[in-house]
C-alpha positions, 0 to 999 in steps of 0.5 A, a space after each residue: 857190052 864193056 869189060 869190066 876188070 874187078 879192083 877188088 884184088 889191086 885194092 887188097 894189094 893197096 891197103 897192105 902195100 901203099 901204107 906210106 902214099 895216102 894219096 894214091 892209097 885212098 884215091 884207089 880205094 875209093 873206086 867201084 869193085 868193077 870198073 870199065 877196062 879203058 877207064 880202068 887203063 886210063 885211070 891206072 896210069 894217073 895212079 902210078 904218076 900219083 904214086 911216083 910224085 907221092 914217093 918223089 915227096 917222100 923221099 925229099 921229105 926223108 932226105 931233109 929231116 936226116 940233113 936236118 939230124 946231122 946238122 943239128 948233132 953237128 
């Protein structure tokens, strides 16, 4: 028999924490409530690449529209 580890708790932490990274948000939510221990290490490393490559983007994205505020203001 497999461990199991329940997602219920990560998947409250998500909805209230990862309102800006949809991507890796929805991906988590949408998992089963109990999930095999190794998948669920497996899968958590794919969700924290996720998370960082979404914050990656963001924060370009961020940077870009104050570049473009104070060129326009300029």
């Amino acid at each position: 028999m497999y461990t199991k580890v329940d997602t219920r708790a990560l998947k409250v932490f998500v909805k209230r924490e990862l309102r800006d990274y949809p991507l890796v948000r929805e991906i988590i939510l949408q998992e089963p409530n109990h999930i095999a221990a190794q998948e669920f290490i497996i899968k958590a490393k794919i969700w924290l690449q996720l998370l960082a490559r979404e914050k990656e983007i963001r924060n370009s994205r961020d940077v870009r529209l104050f570049h473009d505020r104070l060129v326009v203001r300029q």
